[in-house]
C-alpha positions in Angstrom: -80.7 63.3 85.6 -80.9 59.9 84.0 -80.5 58.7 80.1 -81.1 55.7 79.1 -79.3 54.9 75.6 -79.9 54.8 72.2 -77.3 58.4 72.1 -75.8 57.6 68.4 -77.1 56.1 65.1 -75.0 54.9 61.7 -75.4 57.0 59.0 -77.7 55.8 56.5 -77.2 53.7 54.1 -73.7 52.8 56.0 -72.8 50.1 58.3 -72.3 50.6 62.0 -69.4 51.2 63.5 -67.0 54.6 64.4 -68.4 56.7 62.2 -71.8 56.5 63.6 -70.2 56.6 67.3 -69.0 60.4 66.0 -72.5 61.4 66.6 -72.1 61.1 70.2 -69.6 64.3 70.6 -72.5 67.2 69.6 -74.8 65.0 72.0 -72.7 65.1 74.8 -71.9 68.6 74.3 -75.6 69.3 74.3 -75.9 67.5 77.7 -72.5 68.9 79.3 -74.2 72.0 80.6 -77.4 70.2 82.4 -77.3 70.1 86.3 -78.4 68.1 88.6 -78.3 67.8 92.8 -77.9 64.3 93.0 -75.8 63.6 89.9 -76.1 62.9 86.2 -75.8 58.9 85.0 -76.2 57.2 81.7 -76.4 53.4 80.3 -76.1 52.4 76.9 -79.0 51.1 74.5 -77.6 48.9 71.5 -77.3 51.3 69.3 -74.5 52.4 71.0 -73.0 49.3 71.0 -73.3 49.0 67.2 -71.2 51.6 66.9 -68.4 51.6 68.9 -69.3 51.9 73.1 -66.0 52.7 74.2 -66.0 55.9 72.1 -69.6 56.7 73.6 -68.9 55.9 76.8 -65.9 58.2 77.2 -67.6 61.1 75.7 -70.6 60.9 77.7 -68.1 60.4 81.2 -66.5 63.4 79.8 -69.2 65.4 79.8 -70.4 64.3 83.8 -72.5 61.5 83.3 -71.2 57.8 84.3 -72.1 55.4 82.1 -73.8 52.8 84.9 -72.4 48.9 83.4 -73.7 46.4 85.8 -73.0 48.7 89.2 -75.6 50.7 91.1 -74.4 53.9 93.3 -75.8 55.7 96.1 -77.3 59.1 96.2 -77.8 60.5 99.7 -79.7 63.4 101.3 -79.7 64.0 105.0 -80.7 60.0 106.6 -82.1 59.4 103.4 -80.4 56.9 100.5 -81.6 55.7 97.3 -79.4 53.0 95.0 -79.3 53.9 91.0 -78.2 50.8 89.3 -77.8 50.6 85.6 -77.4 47.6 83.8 -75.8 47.0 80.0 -77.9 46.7 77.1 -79.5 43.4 76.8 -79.9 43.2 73.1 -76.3 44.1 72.8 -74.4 43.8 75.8 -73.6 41.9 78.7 -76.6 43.1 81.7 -75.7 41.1 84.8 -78.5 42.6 87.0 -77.1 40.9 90.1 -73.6 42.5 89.8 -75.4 45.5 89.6 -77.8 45.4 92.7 -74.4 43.2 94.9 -73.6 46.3 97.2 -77.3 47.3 97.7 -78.3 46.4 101.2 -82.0 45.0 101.4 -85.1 46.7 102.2 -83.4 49.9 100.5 -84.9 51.3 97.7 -83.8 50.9 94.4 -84.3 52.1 91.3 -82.8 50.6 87.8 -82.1 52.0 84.3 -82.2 49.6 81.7 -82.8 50.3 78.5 -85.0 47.8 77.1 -88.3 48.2 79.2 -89.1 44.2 78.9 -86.3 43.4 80.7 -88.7 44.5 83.4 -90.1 40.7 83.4 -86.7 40.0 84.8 -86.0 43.1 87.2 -89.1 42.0 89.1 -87.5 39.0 90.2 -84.8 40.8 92.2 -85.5 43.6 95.1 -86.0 46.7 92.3 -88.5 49.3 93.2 -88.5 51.5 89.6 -87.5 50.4 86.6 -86.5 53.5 83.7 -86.3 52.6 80.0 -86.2 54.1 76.3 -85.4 51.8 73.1 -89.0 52.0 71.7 -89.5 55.6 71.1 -93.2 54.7 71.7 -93.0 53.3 68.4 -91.8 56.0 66.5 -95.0 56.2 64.6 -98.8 55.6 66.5 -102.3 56.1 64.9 -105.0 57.0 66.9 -107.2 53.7 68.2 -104.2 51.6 66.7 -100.9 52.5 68.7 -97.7 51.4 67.5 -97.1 50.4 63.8 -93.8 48.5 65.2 -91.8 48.0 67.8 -88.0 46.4 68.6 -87.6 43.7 70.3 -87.8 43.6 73.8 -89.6 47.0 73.8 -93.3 45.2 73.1 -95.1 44.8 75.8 -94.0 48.0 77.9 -93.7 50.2 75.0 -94.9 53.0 76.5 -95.3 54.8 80.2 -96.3 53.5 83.2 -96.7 49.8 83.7 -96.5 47.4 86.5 -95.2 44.1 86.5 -95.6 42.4 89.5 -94.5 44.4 92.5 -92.0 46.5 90.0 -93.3 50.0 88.2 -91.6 50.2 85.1 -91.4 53.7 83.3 -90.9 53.7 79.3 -90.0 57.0 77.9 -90.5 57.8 74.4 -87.0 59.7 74.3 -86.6 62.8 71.5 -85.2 63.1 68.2 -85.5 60.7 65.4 
């Protein structure tokens, strides 16, 4: 199982900060219970790190799932590996995507969770395979023929599902909630 940010939000009408990172301890009580095989792993989106990343960060390692800063880790079945690298937010944070893919040996596959999907126009510079993302929500609001009334920054020109950039297939998900 991978997430890729965006877990918290400040209350509205109030600033960011620890009051909105209090949101994150019903989330990651909602995700404790999930399973999977091969592990469960996070990164942050940059509303996490408007309010407060340590305190989401802990509660999400509490509840199984490694918030991936800049590091990638193996998962393993049988002769087979694959390398899960996560990177920090790049709105927000400090992504150093070559820290992150250093103990990856080449011609292995990897696969990166980033939460801004246009970051992908980077990631397809380095040996990445798959590329995960959220922060657009698919726009939050989309009328038919039209798409997307507006998007964030960074989430505009793979706002949305499958796309390829260069050799590098880049997956947006729309996430849930509001």
């Amino acid at each position: 199982i991978v997430l890729t940010g965006d877990f918290v939000s400040h209350p509205f009408g109030k600033p960011a900060g620890r009051e909105g990172a209090a949101y994150i301890h019903p989330c990651s009580e909602e995700l404790r219970p999930l399973r999977a095989d091969y592990g469960r792993f996070a990164v942050l989106g940059n509303h996490d790190h408007w309010n407060h990343p340590a305190t989401v960060r802990n509660a999400l390692d509490a509840a199984g799932f490694p918030v991936l800063i800049n590091q990638a880790v193996a998962l393993e079945k049988e002769n087979t590996r694959l390398w899960l690298a996560g990177v920090d937010d790049v709105m927000a944070g400090r992504p150093d995507l070559e820290k992150a893919l250093r103990r990856v040996p080449a011609g292995e596959v990897a696969l990166l969770l980033a939460h801004e999907p246009d970051f992908a126009d980077q990631a397809a510079k380095f040996p990445v395979d798959l590329q995960l993302s959220g922060h657009s929500h698919g726009g939050q609001v989309r009328l038919p023929g039209i798409g997307a009334l507006i998007l964030p920054p960074l989430a505009r020109k793979y706002p949305i599902g499958w796309n390829r950039v260069g050799n590098l297939q880049v997956y947006t998900n729309r996430g849930f909630g509001v």
